[in-house]
Biopython code that builds the backbone (N, CA, C, O; Angstrom):
import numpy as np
from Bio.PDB.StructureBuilder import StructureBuilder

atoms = [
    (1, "UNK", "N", (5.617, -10.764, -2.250)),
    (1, "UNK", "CA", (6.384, -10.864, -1.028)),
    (1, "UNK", "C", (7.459, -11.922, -1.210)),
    (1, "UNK", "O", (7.000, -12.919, -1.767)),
    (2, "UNK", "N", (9.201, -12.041, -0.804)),
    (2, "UNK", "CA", (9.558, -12.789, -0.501)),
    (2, "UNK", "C", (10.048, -12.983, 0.972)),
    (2, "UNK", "O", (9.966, -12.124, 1.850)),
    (3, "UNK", "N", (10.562, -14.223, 1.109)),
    (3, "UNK", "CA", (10.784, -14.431, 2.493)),
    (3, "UNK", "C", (12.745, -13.918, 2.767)),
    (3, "UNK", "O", (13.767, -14.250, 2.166)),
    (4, "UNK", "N", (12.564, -13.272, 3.599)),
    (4, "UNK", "CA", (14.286, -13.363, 3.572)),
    (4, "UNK", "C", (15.109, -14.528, 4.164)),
    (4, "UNK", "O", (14.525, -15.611, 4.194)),
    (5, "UNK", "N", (16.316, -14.481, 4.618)),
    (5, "UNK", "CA", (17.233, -15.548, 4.994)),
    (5, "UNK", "C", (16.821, -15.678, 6.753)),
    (5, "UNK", "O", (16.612, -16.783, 7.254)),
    (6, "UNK", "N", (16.772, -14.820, 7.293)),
    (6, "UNK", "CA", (15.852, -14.503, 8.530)),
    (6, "UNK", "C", (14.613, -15.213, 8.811)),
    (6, "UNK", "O", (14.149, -15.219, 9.952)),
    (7, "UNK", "N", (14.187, -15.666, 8.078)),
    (7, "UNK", "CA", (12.664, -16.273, 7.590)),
    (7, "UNK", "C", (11.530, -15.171, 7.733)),
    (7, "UNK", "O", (10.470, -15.735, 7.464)),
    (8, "UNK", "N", (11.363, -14.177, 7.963)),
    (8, "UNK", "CA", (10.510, -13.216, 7.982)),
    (8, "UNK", "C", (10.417, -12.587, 6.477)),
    (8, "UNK", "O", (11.435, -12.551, 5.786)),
    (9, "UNK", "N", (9.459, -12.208, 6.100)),
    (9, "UNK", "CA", (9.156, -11.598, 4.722)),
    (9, "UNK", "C", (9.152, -9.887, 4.601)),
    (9, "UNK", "O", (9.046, -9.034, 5.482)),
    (10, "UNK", "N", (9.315, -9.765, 3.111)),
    (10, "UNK", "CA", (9.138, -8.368, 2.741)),
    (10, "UNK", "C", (8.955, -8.170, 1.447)),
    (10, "UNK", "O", (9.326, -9.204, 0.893)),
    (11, "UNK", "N", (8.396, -7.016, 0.260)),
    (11, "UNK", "CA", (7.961, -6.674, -0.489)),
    (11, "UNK", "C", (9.377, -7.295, -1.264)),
    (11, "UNK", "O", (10.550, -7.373, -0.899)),
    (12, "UNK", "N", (8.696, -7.668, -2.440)),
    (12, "UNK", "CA", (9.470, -8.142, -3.457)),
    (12, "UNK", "C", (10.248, -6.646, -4.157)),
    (12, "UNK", "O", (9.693, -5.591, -4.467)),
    (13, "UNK", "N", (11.362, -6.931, -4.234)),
    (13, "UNK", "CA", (12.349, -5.571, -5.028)),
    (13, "UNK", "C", (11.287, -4.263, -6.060)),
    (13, "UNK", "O", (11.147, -3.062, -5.832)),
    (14, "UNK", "N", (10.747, -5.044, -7.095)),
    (14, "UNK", "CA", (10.076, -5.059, -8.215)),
    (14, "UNK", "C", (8.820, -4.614, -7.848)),
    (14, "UNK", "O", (8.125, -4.301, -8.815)),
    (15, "UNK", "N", (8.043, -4.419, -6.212)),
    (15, "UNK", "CA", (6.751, -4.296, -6.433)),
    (15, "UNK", "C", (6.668, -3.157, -6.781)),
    (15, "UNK", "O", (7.664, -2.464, -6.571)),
    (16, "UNK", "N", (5.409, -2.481, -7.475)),
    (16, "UNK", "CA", (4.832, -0.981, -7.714)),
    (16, "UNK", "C", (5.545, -0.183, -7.546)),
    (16, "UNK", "O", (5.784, 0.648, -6.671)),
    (17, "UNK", "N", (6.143, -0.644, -9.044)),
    (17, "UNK", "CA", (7.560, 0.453, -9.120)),
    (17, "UNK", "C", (6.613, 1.423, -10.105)),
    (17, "UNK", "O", (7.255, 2.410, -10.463)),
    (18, "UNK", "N", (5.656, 1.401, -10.475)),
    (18, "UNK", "CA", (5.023, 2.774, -11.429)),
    (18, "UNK", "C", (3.311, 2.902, -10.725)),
    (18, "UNK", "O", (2.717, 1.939, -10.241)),
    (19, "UNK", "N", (2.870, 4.008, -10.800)),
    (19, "UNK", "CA", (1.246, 3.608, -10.218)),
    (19, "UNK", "C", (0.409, 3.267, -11.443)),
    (19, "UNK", "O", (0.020, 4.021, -12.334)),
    (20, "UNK", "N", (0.179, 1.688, -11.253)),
    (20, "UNK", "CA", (-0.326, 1.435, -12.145)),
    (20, "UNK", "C", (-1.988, 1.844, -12.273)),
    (20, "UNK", "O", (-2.704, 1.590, -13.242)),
    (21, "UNK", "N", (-2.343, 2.462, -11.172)),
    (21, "UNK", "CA", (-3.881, 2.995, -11.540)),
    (21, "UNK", "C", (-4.329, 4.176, -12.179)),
    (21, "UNK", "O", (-5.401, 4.781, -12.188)),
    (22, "UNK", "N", (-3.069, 4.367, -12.789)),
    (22, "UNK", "CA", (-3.252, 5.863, -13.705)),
    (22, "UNK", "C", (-3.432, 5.343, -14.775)),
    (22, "UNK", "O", (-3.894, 6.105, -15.625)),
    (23, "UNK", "N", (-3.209, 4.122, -15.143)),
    (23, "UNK", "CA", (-3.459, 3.367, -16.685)),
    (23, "UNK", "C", (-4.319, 2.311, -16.825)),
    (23, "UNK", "O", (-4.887, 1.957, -17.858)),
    (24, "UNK", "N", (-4.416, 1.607, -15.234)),
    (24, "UNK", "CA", (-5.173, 0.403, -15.596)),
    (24, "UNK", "C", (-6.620, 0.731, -14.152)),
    (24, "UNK", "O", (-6.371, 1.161, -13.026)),
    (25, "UNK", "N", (-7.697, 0.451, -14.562)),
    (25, "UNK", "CA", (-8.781, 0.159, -13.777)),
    (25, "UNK", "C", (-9.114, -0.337, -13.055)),
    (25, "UNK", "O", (-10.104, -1.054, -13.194)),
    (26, "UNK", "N", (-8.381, -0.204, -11.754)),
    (26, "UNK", "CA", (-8.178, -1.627, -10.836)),
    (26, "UNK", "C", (-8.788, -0.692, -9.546)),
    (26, "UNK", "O", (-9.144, 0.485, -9.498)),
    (27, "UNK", "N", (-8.725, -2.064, -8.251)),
    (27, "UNK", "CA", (-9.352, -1.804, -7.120)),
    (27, "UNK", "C", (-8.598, -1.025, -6.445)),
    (27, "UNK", "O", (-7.420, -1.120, -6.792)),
    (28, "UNK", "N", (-8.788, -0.306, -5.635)),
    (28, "UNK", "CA", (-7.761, 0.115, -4.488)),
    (28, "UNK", "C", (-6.861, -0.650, -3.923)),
    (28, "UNK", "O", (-7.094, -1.678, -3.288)),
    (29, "UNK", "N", (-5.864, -0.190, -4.131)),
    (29, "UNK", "CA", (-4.602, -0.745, -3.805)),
    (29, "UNK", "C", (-4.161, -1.936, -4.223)),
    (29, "UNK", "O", (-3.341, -2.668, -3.670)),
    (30, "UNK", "N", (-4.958, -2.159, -5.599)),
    (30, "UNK", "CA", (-4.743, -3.149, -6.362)),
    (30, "UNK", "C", (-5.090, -4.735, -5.933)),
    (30, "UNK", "O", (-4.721, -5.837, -6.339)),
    (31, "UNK", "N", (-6.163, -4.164, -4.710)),
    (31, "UNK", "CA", (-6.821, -5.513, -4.095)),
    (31, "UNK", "C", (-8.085, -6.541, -4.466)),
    (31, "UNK", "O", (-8.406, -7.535, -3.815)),
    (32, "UNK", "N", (-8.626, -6.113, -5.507)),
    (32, "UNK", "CA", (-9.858, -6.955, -5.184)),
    (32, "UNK", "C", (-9.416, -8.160, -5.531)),
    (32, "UNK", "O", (-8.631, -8.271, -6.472)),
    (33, "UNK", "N", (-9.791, -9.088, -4.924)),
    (33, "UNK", "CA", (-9.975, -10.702, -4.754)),
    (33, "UNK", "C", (-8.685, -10.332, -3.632)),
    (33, "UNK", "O", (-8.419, -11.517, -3.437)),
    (34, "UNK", "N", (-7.842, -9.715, -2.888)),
    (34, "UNK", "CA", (-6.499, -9.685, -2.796)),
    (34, "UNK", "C", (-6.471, -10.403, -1.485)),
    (34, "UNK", "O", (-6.439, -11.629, -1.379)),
    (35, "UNK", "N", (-6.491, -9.267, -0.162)),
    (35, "UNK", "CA", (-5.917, -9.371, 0.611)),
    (35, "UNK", "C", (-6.765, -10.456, 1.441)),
    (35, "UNK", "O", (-5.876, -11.224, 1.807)),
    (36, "UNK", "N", (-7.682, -10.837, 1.825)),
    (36, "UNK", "CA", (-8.859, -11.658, 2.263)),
    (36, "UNK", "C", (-9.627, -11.879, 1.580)),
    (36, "UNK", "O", (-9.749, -11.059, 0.670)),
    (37, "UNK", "N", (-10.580, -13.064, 1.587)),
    (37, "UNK", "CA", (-11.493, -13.512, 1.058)),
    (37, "UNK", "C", (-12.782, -13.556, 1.170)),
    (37, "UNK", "O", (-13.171, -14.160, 2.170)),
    (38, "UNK", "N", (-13.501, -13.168, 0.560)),
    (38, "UNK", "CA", (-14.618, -12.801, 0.739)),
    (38, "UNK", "C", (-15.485, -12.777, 2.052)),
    (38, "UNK", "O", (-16.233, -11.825, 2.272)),
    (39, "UNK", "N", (-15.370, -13.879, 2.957)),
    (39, "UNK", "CA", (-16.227, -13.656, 3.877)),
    (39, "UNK", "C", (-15.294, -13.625, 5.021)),
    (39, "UNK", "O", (-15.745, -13.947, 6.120)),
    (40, "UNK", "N", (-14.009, -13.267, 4.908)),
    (40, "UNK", "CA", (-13.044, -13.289, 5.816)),
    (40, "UNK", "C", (-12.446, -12.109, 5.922)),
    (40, "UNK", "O", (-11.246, -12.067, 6.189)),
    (41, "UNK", "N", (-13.307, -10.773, 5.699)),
    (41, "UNK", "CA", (-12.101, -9.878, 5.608)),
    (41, "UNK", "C", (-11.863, -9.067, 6.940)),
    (41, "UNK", "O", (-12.841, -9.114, 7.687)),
    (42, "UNK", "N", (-11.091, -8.536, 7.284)),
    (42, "UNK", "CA", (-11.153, -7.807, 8.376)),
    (42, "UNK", "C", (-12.243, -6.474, 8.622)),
    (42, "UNK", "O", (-12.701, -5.670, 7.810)),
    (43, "UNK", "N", (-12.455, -6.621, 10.202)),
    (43, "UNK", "CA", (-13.403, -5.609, 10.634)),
    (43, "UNK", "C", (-13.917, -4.515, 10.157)),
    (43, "UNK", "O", (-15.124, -4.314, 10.017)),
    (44, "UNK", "N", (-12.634, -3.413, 9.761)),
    (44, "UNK", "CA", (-12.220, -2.365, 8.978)),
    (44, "UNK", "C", (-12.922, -2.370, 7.634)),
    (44, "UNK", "O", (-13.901, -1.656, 7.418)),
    (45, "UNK", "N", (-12.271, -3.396, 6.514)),
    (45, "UNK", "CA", (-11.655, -3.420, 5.547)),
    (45, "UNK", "C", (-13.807, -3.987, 4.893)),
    (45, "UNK", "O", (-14.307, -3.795, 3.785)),
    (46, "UNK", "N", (-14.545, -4.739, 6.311)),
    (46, "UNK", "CA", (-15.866, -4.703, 5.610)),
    (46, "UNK", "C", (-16.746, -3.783, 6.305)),
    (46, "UNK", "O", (-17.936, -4.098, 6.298)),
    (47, "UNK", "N", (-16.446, -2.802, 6.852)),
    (47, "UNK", "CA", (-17.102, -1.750, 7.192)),
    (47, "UNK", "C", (-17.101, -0.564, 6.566)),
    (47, "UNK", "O", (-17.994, 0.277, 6.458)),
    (48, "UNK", "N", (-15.408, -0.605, 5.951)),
    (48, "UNK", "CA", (-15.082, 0.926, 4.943)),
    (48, "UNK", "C", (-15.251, 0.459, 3.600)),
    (48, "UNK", "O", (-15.559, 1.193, 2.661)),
    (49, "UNK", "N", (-14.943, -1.389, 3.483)),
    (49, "UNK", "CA", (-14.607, -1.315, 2.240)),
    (49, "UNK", "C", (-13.432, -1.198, 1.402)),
    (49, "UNK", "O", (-13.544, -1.440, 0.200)),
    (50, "UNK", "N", (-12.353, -0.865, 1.878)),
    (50, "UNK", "CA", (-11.618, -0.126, 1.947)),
    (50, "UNK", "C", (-10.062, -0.461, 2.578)),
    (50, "UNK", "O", (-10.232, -0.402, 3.795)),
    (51, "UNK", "N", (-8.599, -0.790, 2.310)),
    (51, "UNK", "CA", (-7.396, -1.210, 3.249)),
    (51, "UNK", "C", (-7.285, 0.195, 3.640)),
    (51, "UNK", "O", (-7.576, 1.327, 3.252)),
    (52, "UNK", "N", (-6.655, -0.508, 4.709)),
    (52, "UNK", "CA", (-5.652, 0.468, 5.426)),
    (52, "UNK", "C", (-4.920, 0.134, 6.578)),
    (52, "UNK", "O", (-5.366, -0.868, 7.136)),
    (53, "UNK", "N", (-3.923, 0.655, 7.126)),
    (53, "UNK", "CA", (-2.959, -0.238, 7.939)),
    (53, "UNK", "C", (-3.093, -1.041, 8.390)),
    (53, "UNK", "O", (-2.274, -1.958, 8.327)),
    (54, "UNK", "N", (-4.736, -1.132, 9.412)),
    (54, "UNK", "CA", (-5.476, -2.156, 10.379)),
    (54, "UNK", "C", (-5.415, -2.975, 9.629)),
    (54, "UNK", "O", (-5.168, -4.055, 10.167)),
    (55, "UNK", "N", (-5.552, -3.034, 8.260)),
    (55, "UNK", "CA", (-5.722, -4.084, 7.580)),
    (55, "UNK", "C", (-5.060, -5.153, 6.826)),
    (55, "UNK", "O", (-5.385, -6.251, 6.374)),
    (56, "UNK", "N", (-3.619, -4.148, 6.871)),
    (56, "UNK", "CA", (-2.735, -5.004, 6.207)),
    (56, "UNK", "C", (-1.917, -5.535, 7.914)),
    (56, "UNK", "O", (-1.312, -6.604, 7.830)),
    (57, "UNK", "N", (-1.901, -4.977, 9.079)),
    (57, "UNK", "CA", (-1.489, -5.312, 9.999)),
    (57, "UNK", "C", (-2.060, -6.715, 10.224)),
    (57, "UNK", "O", (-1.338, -7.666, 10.520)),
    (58, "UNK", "N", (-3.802, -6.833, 10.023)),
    (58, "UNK", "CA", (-4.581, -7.826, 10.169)),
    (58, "UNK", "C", (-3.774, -9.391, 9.137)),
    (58, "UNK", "O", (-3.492, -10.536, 9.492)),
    (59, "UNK", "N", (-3.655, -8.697, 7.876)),
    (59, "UNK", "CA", (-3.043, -9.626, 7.313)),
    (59, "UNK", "C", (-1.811, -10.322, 7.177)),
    (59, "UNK", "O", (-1.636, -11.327, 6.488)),
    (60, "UNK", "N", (-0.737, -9.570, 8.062)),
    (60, "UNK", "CA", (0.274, -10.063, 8.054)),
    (60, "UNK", "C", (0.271, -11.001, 9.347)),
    (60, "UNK", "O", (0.910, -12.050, 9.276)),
    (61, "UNK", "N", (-0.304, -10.736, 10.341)),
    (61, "UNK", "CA", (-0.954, -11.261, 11.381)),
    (61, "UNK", "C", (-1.008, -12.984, 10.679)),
    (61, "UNK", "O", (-0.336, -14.000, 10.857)),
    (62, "UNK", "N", (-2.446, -12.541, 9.637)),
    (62, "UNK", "CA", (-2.934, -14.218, 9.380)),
    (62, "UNK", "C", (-2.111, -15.243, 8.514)),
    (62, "UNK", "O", (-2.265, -16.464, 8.470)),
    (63, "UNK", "N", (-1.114, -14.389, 7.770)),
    (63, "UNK", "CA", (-0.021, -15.051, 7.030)),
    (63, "UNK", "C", (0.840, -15.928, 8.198)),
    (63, "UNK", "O", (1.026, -17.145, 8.186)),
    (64, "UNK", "N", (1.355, -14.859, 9.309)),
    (64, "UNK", "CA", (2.506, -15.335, 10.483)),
    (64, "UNK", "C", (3.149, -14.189, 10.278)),
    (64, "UNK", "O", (4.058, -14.401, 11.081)),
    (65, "UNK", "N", (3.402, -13.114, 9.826)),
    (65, "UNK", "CA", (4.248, -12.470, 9.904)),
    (65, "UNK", "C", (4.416, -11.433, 10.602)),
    (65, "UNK", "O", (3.800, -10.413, 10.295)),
    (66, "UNK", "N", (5.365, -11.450, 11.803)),
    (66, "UNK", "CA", (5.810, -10.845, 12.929)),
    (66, "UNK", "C", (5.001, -9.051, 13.067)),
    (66, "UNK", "O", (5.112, -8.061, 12.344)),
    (67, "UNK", "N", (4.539, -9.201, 13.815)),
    (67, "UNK", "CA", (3.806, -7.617, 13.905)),
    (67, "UNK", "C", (4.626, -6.254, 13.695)),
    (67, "UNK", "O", (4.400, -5.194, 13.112)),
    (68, "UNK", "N", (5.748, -6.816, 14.490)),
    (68, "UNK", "CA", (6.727, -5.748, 14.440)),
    (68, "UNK", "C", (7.461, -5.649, 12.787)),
    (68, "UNK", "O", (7.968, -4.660, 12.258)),
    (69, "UNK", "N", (7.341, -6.680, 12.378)),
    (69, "UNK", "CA", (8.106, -6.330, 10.694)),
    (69, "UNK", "C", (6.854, -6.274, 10.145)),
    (69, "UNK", "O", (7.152, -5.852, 9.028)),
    (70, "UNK", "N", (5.810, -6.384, 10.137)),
    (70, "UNK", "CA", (4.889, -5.325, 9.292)),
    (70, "UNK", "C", (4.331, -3.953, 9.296)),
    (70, "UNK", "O", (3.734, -3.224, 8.503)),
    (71, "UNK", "N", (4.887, -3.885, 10.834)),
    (71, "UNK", "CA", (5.119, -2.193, 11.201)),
    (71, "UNK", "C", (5.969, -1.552, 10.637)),
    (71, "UNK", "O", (5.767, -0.350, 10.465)),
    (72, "UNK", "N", (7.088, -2.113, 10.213)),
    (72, "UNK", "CA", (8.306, -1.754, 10.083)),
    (72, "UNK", "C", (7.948, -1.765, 8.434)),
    (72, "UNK", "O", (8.371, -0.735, 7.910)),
    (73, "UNK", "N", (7.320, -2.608, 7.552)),
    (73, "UNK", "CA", (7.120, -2.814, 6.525)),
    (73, "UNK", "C", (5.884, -1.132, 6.279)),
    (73, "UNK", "O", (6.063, -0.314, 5.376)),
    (74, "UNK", "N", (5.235, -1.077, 6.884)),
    (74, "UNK", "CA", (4.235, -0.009, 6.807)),
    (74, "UNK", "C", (5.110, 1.222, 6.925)),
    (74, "UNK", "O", (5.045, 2.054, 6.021)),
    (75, "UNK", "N", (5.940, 1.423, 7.975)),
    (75, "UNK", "CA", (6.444, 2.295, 8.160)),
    (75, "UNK", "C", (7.116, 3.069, 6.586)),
    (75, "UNK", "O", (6.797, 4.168, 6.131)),
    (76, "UNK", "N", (8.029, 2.159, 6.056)),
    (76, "UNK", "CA", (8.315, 2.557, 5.014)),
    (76, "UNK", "C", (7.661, 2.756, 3.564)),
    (76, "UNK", "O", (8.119, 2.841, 2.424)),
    (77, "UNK", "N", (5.928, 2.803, 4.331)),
    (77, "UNK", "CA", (5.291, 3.311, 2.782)),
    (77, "UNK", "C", (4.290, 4.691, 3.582)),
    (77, "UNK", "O", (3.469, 5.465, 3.089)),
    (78, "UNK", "N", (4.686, 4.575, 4.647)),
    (78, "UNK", "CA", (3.761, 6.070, 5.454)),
    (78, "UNK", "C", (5.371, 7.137, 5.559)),
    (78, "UNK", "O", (5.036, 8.267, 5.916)),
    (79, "UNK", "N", (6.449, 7.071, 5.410)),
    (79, "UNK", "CA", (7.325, 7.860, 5.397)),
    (79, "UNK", "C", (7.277, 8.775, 4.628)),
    (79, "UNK", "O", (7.893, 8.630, 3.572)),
    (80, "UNK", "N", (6.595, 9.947, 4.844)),
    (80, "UNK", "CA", (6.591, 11.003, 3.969)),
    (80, "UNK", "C", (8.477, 11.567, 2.934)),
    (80, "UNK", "O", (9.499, 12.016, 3.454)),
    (81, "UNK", "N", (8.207, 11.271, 1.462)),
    (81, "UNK", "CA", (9.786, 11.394, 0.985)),
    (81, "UNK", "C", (9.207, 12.485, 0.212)),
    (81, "UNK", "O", (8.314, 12.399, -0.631)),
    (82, "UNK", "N", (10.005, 13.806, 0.717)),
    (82, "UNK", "CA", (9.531, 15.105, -0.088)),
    (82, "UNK", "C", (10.147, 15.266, -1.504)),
    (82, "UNK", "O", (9.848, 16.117, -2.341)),
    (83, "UNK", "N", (11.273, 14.057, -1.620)),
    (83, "UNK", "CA", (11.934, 13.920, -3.053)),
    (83, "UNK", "C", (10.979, 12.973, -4.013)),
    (83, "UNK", "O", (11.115, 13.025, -5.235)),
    (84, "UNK", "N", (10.257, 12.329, -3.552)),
    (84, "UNK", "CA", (8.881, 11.789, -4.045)),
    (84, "UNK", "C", (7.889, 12.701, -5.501)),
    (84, "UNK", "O", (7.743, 12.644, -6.722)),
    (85, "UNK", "N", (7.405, 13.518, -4.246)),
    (85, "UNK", "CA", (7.090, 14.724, -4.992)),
    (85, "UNK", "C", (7.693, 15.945, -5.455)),
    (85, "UNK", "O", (6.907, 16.874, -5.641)),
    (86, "UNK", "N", (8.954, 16.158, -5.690)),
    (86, "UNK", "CA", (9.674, 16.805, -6.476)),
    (86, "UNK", "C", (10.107, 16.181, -8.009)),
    (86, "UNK", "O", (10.352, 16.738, -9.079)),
    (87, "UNK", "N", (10.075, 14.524, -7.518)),
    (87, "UNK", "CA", (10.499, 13.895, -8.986)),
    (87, "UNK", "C", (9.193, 13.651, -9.668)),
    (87, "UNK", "O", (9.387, 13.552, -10.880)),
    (88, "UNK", "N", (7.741, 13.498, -9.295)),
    (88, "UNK", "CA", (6.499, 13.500, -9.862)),
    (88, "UNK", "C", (6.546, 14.832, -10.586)),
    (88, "UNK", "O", (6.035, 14.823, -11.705)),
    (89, "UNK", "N", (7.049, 15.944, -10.168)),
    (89, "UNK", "CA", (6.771, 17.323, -10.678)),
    (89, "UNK", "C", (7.427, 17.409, -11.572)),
    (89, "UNK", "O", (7.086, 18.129, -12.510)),
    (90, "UNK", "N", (8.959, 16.483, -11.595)),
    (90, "UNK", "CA", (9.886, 16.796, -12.611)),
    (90, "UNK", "C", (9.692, 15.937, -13.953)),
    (90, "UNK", "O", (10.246, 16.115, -15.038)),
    (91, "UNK", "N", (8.903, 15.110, -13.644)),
    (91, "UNK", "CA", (8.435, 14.014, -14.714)),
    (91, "UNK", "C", (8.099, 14.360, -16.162)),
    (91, "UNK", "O", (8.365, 15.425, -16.718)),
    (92, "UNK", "N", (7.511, 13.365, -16.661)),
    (92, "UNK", "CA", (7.587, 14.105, -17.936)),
    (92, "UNK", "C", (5.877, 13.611, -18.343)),
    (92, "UNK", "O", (5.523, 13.586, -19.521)),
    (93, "UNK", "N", (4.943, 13.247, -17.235)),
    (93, "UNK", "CA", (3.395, 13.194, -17.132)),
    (93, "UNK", "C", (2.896, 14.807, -17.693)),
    (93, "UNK", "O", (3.283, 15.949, -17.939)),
    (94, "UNK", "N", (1.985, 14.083, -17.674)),
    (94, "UNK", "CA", (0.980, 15.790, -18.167)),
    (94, "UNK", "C", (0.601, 16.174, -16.720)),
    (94, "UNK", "O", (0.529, 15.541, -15.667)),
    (95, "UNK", "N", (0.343, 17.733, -17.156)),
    (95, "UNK", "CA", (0.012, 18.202, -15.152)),
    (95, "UNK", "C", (-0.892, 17.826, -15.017)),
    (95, "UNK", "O", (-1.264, 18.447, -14.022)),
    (96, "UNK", "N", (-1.618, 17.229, -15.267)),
    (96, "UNK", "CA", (-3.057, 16.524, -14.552)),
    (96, "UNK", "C", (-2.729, 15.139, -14.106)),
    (96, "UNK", "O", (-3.239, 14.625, -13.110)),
    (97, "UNK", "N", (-1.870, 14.563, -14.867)),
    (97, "UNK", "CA", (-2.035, 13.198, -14.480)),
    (97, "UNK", "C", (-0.794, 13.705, -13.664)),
    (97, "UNK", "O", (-0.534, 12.517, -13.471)),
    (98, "UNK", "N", (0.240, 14.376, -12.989)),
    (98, "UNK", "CA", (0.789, 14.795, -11.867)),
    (98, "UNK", "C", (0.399, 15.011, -10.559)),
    (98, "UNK", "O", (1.001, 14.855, -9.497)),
    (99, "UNK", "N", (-1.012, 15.503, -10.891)),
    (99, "UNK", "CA", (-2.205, 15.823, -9.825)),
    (99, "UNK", "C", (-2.631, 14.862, -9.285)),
    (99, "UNK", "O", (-2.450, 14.581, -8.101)),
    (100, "UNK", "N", (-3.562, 13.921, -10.480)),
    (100, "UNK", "CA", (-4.144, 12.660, -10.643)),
    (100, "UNK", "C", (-2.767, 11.704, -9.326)),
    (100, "UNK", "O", (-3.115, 11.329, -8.206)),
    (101, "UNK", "N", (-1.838, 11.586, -9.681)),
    (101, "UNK", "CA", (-0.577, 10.869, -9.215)),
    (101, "UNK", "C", (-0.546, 11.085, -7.598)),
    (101, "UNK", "O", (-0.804, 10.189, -6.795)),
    (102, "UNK", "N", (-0.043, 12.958, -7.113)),
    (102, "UNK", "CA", (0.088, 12.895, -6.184)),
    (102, "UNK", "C", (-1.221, 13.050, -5.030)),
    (102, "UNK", "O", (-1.135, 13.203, -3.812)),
    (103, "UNK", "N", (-2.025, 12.983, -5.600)),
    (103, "UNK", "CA", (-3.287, 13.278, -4.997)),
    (103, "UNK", "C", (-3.798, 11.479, -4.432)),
    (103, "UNK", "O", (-4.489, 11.297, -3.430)),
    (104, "UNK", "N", (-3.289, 10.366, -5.301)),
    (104, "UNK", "CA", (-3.665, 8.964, -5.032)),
    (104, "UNK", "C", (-2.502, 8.356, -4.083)),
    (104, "UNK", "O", (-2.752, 7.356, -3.410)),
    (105, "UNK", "N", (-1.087, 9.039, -4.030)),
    (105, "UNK", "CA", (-0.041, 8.816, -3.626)),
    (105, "UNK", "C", (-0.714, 9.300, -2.363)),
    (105, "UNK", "O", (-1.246, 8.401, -1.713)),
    (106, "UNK", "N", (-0.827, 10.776, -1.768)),
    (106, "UNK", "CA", (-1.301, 10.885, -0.454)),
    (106, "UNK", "C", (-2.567, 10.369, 0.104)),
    (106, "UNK", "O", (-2.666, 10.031, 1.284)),
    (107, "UNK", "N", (-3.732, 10.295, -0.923)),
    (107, "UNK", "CA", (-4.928, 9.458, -0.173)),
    (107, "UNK", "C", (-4.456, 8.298, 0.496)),
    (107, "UNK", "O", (-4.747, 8.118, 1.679)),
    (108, "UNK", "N", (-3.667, 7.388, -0.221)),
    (108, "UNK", "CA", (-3.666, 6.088, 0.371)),
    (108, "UNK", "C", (-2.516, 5.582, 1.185)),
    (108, "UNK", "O", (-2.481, 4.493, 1.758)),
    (109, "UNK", "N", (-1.157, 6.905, 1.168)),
    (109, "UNK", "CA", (-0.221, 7.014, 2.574)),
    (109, "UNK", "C", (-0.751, 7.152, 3.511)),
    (109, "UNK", "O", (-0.264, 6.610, 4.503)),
    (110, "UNK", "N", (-2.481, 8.240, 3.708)),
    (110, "UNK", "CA", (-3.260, 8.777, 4.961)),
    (110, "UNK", "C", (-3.776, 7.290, 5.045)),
    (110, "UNK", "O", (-3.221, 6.682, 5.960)),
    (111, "UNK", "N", (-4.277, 6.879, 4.655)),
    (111, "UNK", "CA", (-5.040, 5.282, 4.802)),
    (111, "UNK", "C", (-4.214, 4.283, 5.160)),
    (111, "UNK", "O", (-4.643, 3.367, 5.862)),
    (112, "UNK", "N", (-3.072, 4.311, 4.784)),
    (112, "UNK", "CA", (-1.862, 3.670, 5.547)),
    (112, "UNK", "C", (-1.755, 4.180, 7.173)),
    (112, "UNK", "O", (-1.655, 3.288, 8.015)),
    (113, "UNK", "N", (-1.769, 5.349, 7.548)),
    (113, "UNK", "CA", (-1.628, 5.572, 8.329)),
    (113, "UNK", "C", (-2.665, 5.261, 9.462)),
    (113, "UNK", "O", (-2.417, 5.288, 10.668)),
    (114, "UNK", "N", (-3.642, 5.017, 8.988)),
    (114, "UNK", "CA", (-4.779, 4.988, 9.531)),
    (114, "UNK", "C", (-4.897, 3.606, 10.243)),
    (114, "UNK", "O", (-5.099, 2.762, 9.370)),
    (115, "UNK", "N", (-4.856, 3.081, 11.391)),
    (115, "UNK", "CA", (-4.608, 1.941, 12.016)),
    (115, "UNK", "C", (-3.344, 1.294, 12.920)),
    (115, "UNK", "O", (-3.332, 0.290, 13.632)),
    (116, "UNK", "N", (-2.058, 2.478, 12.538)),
    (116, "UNK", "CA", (-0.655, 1.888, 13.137)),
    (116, "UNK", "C", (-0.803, 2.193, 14.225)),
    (116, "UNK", "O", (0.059, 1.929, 15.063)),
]
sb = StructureBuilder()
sb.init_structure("model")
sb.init_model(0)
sb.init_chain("A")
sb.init_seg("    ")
for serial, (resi, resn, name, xyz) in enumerate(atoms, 1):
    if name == "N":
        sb.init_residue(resn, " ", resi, " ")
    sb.init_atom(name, np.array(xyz, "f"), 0.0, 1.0, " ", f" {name:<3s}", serial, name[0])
structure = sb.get_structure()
């Protein structure tokens, strides 16, 4: 995250510009140890296990950061971009790991969605 000139924050240029869980073995959404701490995590997030909007809403919350710009921040990763999945298709992945791709791309947009 950086902070802008505004003082409110947003995703650094550079974040998850490739899905890195097609190569590396990591937690969902690339969280464990991440978003809360162990005995602090939100309602949701220790009942499913699991982020999802409630949860990153929860966290921008405990940082300070304005509800409405983490809506606004969510918004632009639940925006369905049908050029998304036209350039996954056009790629040069094997068709499984295309599958593998858009199949983790929509699980965790629906899980995004899940809480706004």
């Amino acid at each position: 995250m950086i902070e802008t000139t505004k003082g409110d924050f947003k995703l650094a240029p550079s974040y998850d510009l490739l899905n890195t869980h097609l190569h590396v073995d990591d937690s969902d959404f690339a969280l464990s140890r991440g978003l809360f701490s162990e005995g602090d995590k939100s309602k949701f997030l220790k009942y499913n296990g699991k982020a999802n909007g409630r949860s990153f809403l929860e966290f921008g919350k405990r940082i300070g950061v304005r509800e409405k710009r983490v809506g606004e921040i969510l918004a632009q990763f639940t925006t369905e971009y049908p050029l998304l999945e036209q350039l996954v298709e056009a790629s040069f992945l094997q068709s499984d790991t295309k599958k593998t791709y858009l199949a983790a791309y929509r699980q965790k947009r629906n899980r995004l969605l899940d809480g706004k």
